[in-house]
Structures are given as C-alpha cells and as structure tokens.
PyMOL Python script that loads the backbone (N, CA, C, O; Angstrom):
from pymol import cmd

cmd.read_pdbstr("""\
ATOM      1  N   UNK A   1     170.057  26.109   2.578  1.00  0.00           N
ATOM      2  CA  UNK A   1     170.974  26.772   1.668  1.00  0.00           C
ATOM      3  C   UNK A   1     171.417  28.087   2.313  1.00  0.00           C
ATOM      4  O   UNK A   1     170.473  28.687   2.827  1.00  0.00           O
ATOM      5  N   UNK A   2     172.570  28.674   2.418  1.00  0.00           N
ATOM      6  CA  UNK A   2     173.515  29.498   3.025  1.00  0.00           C
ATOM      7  C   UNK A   2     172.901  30.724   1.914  1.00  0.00           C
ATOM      8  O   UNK A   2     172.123  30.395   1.019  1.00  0.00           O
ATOM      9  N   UNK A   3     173.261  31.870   2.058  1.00  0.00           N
ATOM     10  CA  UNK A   3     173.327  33.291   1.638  1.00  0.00           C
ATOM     11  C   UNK A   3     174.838  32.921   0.507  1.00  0.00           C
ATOM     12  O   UNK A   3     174.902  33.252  -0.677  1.00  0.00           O
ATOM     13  N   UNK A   4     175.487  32.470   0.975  1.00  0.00           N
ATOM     14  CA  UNK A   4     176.753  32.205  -0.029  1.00  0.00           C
ATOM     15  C   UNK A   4     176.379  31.534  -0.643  1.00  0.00           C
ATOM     16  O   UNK A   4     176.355  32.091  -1.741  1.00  0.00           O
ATOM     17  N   UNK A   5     175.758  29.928  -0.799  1.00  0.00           N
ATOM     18  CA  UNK A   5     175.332  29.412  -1.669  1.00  0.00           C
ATOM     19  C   UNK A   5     174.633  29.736  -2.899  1.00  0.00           C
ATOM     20  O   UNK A   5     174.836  29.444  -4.077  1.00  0.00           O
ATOM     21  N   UNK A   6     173.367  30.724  -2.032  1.00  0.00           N
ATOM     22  CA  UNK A   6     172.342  31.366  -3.056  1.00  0.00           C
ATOM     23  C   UNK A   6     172.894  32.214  -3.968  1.00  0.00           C
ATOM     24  O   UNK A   6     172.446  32.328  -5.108  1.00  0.00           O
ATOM     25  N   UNK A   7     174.046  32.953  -3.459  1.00  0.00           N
ATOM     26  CA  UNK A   7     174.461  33.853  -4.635  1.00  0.00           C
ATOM     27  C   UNK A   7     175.147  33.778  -5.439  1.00  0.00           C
ATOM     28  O   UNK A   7     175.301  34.386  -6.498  1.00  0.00           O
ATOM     29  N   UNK A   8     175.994  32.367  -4.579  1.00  0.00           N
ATOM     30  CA  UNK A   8     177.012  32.009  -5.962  1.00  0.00           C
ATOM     31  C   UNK A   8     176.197  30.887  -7.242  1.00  0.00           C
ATOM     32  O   UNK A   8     176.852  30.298  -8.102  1.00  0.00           O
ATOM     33  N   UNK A   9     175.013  30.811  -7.134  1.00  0.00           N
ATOM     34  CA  UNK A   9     173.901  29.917  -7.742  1.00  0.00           C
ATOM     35  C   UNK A   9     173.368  31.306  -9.130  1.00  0.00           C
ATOM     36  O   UNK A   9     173.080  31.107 -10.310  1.00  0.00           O
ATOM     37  N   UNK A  10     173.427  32.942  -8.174  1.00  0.00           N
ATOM     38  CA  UNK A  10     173.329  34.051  -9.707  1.00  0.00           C
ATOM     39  C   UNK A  10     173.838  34.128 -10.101  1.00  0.00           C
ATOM     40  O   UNK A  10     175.034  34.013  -9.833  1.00  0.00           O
ATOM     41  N   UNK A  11     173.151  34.484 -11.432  1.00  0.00           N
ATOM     42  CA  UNK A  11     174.315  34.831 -12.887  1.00  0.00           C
ATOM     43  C   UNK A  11     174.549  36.227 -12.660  1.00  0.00           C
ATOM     44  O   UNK A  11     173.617  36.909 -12.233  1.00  0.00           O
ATOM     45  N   UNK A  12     175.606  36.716 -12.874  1.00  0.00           N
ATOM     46  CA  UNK A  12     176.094  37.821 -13.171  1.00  0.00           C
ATOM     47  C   UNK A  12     174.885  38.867 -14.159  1.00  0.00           C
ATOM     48  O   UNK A  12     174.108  38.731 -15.105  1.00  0.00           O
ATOM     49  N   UNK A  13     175.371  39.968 -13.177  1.00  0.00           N
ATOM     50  CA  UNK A  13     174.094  40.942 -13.758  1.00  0.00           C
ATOM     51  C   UNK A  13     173.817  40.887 -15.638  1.00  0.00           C
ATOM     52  O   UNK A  13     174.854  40.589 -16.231  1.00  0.00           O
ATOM     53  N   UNK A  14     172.898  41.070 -16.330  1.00  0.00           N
ATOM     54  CA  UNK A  14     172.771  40.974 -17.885  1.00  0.00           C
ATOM     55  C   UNK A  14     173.448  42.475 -18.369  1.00  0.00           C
ATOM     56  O   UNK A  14     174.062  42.460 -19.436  1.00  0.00           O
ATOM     57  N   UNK A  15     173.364  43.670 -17.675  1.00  0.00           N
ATOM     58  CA  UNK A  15     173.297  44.865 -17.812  1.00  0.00           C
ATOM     59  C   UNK A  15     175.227  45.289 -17.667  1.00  0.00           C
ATOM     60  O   UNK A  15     175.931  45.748 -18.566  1.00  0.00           O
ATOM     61  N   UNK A  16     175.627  44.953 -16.305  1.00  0.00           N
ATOM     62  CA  UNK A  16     176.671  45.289 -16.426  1.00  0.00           C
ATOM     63  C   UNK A  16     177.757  44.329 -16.465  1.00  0.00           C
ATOM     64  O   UNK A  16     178.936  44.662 -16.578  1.00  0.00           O
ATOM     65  N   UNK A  17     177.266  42.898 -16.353  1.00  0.00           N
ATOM     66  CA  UNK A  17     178.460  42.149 -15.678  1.00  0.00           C
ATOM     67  C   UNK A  17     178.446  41.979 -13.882  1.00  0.00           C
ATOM     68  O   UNK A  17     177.483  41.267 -13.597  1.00  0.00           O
ATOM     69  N   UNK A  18     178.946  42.261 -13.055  1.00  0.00           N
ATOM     70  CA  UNK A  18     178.892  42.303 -11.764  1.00  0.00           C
ATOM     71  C   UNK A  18     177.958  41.150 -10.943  1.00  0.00           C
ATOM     72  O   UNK A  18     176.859  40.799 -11.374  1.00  0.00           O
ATOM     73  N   UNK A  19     178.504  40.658  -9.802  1.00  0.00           N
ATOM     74  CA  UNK A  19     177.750  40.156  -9.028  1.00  0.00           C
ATOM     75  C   UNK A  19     176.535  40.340  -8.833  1.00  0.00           C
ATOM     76  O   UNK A  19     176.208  41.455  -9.240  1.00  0.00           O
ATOM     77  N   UNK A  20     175.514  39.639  -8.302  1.00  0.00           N
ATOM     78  CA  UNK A  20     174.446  40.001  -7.621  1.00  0.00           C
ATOM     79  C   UNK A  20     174.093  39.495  -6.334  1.00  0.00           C
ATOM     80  O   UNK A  20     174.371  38.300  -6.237  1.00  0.00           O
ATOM     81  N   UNK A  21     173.652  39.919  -5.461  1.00  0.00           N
ATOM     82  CA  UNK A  21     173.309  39.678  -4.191  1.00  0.00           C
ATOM     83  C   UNK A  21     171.743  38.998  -4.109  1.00  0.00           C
ATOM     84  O   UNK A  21     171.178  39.150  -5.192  1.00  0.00           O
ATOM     85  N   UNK A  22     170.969  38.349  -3.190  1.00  0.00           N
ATOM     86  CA  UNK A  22     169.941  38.363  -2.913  1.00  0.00           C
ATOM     87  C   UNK A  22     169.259  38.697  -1.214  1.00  0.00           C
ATOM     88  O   UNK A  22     169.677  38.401  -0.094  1.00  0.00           O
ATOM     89  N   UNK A  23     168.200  39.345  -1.633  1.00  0.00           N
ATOM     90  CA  UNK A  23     167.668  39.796   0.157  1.00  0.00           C
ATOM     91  C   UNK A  23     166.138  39.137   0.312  1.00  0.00           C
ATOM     92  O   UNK A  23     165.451  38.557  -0.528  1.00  0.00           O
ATOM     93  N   UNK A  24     165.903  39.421   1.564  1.00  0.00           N
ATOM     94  CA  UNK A  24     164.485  39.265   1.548  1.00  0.00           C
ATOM     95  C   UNK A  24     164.002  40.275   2.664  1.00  0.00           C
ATOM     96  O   UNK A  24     164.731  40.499   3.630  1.00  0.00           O
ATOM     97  N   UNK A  25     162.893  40.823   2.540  1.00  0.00           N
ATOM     98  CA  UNK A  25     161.977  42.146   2.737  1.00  0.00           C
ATOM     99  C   UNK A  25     160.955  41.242   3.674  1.00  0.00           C
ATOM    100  O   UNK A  25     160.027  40.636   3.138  1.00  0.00           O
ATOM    101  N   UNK A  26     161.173  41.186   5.080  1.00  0.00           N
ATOM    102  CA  UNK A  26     159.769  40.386   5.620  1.00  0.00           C
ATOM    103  C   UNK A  26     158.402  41.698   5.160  1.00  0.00           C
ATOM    104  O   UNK A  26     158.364  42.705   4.452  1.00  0.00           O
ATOM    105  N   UNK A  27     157.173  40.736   6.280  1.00  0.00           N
ATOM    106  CA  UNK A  27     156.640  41.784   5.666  1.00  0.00           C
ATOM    107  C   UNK A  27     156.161  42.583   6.915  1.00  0.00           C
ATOM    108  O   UNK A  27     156.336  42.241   8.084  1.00  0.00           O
ATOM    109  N   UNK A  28     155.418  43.899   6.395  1.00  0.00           N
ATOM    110  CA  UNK A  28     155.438  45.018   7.145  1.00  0.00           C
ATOM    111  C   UNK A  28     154.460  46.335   6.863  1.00  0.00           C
ATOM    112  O   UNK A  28     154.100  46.740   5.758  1.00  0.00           O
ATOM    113  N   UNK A  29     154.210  46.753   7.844  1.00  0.00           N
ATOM    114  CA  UNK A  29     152.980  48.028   7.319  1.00  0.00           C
ATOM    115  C   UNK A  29     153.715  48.983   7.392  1.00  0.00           C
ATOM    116  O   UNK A  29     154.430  49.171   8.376  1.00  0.00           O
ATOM    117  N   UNK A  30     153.682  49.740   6.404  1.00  0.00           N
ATOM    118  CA  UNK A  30     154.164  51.280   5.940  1.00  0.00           C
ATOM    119  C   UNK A  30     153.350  52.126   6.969  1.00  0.00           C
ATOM    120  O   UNK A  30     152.471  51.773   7.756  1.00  0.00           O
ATOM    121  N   UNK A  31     153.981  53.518   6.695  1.00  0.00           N
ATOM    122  CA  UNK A  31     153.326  54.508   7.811  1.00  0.00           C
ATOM    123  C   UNK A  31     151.991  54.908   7.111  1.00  0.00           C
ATOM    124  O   UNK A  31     151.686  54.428   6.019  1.00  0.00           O
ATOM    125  N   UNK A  32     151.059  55.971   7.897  1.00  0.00           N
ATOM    126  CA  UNK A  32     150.373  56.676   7.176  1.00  0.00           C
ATOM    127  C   UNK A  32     150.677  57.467   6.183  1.00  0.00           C
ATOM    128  O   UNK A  32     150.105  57.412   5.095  1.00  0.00           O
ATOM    129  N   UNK A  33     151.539  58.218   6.446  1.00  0.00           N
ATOM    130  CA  UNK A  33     152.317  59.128   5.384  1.00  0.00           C
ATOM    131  C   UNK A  33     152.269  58.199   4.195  1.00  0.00           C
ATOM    132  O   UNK A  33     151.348  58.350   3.393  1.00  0.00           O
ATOM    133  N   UNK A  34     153.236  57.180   3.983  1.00  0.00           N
ATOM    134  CA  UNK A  34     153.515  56.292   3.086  1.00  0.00           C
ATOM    135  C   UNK A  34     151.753  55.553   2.139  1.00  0.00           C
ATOM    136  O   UNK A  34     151.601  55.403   0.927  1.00  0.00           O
ATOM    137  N   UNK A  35     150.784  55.267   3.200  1.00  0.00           N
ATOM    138  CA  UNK A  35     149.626  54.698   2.655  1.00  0.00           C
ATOM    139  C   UNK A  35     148.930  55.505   2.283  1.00  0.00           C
ATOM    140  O   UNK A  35     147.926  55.034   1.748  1.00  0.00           O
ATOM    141  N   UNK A  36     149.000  57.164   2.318  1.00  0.00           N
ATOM    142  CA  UNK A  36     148.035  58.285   1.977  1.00  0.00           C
ATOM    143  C   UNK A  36     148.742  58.433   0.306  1.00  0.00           C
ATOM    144  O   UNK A  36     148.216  58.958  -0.675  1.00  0.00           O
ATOM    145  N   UNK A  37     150.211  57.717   0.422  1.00  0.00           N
ATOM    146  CA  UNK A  37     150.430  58.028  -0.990  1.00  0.00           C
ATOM    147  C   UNK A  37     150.251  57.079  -2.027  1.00  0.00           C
ATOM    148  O   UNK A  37     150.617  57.332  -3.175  1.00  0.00           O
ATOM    149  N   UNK A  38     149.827  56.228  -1.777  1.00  0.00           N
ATOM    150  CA  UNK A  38     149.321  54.473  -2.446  1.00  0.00           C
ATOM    151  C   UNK A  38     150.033  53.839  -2.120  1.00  0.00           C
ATOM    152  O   UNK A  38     150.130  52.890  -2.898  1.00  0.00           O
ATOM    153  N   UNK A  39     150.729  53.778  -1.271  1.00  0.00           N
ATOM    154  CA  UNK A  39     151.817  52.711  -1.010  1.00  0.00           C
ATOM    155  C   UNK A  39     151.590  51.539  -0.259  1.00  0.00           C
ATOM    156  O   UNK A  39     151.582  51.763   0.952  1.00  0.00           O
ATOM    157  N   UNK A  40     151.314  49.813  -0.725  1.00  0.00           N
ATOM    158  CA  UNK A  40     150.611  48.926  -0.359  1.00  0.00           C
ATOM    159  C   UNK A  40     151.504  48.876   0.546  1.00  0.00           C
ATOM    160  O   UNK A  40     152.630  49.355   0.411  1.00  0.00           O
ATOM    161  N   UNK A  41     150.827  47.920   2.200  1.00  0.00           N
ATOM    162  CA  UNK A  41     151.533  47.169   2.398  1.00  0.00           C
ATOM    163  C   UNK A  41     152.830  46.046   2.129  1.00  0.00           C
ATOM    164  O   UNK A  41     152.449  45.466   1.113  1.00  0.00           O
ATOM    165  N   UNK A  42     153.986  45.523   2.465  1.00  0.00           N
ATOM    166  CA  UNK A  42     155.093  45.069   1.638  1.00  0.00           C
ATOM    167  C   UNK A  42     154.277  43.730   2.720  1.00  0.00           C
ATOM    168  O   UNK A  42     154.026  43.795   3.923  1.00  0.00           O
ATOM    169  N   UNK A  43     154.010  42.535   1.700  1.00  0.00           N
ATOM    170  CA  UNK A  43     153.621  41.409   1.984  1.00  0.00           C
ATOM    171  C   UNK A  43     155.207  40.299   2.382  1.00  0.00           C
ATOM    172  O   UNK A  43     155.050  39.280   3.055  1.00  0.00           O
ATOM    173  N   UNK A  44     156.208  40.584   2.012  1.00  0.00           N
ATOM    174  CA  UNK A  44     157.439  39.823   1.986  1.00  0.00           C
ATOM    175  C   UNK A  44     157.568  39.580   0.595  1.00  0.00           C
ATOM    176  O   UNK A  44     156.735  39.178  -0.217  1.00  0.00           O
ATOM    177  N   UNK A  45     158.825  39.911   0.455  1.00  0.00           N
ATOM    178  CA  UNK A  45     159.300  39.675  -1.172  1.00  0.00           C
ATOM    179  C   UNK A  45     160.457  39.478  -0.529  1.00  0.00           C
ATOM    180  O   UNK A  45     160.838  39.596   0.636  1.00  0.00           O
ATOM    181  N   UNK A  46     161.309  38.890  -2.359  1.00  0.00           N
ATOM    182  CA  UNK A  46     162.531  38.768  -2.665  1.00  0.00           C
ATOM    183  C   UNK A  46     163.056  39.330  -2.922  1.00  0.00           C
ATOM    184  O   UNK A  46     162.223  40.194  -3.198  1.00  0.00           O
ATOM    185  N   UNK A  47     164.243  39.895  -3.228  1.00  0.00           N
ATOM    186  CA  UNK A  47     164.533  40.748  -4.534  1.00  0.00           C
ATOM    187  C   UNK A  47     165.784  40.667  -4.441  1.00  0.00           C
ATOM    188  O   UNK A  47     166.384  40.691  -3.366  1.00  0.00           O
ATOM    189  N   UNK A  48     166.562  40.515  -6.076  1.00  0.00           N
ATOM    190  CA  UNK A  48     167.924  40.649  -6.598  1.00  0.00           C
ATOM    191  C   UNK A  48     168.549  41.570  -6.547  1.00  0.00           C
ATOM    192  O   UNK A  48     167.605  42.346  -6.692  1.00  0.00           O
ATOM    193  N   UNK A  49     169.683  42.435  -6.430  1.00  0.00           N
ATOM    194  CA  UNK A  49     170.241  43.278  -6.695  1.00  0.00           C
ATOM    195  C   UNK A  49     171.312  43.454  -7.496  1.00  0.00           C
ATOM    196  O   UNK A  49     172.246  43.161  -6.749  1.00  0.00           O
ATOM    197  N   UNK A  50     171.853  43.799  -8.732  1.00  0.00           N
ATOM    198  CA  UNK A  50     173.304  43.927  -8.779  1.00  0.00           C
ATOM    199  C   UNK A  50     174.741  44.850  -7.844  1.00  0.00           C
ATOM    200  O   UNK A  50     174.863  45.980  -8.316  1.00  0.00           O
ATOM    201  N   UNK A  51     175.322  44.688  -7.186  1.00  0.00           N
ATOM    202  CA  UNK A  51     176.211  45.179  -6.840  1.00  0.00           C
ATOM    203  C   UNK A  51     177.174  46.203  -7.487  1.00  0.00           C
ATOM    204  O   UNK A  51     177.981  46.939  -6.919  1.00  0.00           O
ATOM    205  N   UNK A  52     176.976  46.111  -8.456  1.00  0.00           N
ATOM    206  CA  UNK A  52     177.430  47.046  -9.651  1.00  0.00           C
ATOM    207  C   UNK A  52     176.689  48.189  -9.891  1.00  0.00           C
ATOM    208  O   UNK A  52     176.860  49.113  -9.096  1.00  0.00           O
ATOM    209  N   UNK A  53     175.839  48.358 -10.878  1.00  0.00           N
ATOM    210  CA  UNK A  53     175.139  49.194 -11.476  1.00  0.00           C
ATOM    211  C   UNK A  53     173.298  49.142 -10.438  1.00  0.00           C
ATOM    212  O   UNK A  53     172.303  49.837 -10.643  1.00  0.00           O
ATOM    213  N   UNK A  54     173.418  48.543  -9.867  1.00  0.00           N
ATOM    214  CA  UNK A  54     171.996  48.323  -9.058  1.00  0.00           C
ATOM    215  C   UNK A  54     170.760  48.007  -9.511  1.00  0.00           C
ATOM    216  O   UNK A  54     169.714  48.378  -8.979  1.00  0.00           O
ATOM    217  N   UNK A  55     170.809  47.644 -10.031  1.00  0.00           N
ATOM    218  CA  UNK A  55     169.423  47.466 -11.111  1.00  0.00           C
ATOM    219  C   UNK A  55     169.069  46.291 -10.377  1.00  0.00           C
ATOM    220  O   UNK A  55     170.062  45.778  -9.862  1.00  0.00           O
ATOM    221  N   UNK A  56     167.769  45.557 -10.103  1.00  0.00           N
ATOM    222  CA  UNK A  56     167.166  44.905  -9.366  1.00  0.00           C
ATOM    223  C   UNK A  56     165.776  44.435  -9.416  1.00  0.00           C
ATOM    224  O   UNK A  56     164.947  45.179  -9.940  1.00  0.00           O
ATOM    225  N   UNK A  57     165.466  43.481  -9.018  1.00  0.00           N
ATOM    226  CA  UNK A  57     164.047  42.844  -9.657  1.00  0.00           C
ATOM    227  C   UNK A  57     163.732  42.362  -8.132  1.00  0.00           C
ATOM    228  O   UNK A  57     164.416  41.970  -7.186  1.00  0.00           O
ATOM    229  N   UNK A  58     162.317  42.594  -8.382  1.00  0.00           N
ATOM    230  CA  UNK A  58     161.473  41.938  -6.632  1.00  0.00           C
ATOM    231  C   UNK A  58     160.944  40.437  -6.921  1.00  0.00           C
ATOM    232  O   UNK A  58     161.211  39.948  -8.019  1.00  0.00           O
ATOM    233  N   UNK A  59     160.661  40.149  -6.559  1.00  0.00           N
ATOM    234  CA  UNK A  59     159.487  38.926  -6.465  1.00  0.00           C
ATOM    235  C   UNK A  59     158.765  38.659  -4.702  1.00  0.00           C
ATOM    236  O   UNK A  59     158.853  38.996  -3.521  1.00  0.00           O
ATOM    237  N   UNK A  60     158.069  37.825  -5.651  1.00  0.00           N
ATOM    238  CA  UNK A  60     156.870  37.377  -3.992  1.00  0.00           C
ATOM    239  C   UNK A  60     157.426  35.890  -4.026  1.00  0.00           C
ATOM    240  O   UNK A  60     156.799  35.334  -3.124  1.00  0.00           O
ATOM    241  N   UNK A  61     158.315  34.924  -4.624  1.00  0.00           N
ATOM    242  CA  UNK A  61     158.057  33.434  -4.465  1.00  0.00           C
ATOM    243  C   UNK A  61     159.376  33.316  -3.777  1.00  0.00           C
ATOM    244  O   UNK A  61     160.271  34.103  -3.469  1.00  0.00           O
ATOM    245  N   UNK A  62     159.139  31.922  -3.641  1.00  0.00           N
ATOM    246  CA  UNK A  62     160.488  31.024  -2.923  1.00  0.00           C
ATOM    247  C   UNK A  62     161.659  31.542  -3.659  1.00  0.00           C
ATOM    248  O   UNK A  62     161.777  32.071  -4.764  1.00  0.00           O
ATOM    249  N   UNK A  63     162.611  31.189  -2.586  1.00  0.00           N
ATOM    250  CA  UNK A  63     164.043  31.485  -3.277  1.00  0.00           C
ATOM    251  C   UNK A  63     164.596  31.336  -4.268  1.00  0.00           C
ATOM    252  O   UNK A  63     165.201  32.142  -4.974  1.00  0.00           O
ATOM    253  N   UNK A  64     164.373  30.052  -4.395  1.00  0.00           N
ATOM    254  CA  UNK A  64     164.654  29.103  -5.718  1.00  0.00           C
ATOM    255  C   UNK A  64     164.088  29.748  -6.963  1.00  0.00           C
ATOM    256  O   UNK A  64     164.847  30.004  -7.898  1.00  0.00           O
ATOM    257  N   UNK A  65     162.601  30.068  -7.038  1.00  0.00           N
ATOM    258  CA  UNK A  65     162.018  30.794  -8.171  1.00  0.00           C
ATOM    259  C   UNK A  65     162.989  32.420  -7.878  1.00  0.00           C
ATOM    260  O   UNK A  65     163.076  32.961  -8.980  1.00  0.00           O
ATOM    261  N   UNK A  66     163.449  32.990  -7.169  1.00  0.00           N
ATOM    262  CA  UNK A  66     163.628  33.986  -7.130  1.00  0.00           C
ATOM    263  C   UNK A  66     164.779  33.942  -8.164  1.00  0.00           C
ATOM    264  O   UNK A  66     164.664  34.797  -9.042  1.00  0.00           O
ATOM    265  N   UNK A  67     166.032  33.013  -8.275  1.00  0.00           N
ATOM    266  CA  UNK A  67     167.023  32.583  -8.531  1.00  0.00           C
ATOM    267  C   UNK A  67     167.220  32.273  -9.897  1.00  0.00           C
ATOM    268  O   UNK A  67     168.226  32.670 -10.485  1.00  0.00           O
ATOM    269  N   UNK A  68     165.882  31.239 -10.747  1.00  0.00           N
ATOM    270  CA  UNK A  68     165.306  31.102 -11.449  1.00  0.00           C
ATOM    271  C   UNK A  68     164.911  32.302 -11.976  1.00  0.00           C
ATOM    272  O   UNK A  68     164.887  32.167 -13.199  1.00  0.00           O
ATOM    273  N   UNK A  69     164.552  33.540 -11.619  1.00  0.00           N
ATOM    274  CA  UNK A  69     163.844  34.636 -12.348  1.00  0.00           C
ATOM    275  C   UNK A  69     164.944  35.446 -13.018  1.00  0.00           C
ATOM    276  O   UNK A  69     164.982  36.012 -14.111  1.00  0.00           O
ATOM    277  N   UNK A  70     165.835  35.329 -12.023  1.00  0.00           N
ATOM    278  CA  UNK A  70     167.028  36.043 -12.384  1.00  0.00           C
ATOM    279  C   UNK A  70     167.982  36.302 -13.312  1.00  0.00           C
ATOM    280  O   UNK A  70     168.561  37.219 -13.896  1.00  0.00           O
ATOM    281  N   UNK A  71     167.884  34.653 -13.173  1.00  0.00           N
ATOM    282  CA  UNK A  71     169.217  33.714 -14.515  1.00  0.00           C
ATOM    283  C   UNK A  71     168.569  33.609 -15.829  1.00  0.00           C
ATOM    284  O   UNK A  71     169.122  32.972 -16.726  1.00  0.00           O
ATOM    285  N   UNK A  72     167.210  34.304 -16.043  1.00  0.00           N
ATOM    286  CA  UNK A  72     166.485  33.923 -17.160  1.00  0.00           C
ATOM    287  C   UNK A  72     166.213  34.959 -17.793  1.00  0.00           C
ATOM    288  O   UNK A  72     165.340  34.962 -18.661  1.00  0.00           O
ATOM    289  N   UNK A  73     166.999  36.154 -17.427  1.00  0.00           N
ATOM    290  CA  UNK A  73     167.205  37.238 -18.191  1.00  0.00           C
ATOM    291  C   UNK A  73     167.979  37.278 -19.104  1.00  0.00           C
ATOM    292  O   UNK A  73     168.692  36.275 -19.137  1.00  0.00           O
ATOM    293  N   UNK A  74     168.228  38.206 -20.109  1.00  0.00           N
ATOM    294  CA  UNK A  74     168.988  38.260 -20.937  1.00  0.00           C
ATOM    295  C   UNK A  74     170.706  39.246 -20.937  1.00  0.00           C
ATOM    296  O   UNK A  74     170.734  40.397 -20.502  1.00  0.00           O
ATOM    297  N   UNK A  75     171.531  38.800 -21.289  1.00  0.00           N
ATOM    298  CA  UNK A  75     172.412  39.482 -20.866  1.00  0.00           C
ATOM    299  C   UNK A  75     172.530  40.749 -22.469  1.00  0.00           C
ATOM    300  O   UNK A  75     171.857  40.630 -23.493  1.00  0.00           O
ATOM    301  N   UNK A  76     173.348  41.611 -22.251  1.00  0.00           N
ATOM    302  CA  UNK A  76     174.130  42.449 -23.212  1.00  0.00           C
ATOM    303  C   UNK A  76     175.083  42.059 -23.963  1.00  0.00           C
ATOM    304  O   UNK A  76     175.645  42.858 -24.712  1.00  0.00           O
TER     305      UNK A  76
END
""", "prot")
cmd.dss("prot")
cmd.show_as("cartoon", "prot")
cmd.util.cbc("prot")
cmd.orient("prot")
C-alpha cells in the first residue's frame, strides 16, 4: 500500500475537517539530555496528523490498526 493510498483510506480530521497525513517514527535512542528528563526510548510508532489544526494521535501497531484508530473517532 502506497503513502497515497493510506491517506486517502483517513477520515478527515473530527476536530477541524482537514486532511490527515500518516508517518512512521522508526525507532531510536534519545540523547542523555532527553533520558535525564524521562524521556523513553521511541520503540517505532505510528502516528496521524491533521494538516489543518495538527492535532494527532501515536500508536505502536500496524498501519492498518493505525488507520482503524483514526476513523473511529468522533467528529464535531
């Protein structure tokens, strides 16, 4: 599945209307600075964004659930 596919598969943000995008975050160790302040390691996530107003949700699962998490919000 394409990056175009996946996004034209989201619903429009609940909050403003607007597109949403999807990314993925491999994963990665933060600095010291960053871990002296609690900041876990980022294991790889998902996460939604709106393009609009930005509001955005993470997840840890497959795309598909990511997609699924999304569309199962409630709109305004």
């Amino acid at each position: 599945m394409t990056i175009e596919e996946t996004e034209s598969k989201l619903k429009p943000c609940p909050f403003c209307g607007s597109n949403a995008t999807i990314m993925y975050v491999q994963p990665h160790s933060h600095s010291n600075k960053l871990k002296e302040m609690g900041l876990p390691d980022c294991e790889g996530e998902h996460f939604v964004e709106c393009t609009g107003c930005t509001c955005a949700m993470a997840f840890e699962n497959d795309r598909q659930e990511v997609i699924d998490g999304w569309n199962k919000r409630s709109s305004i």
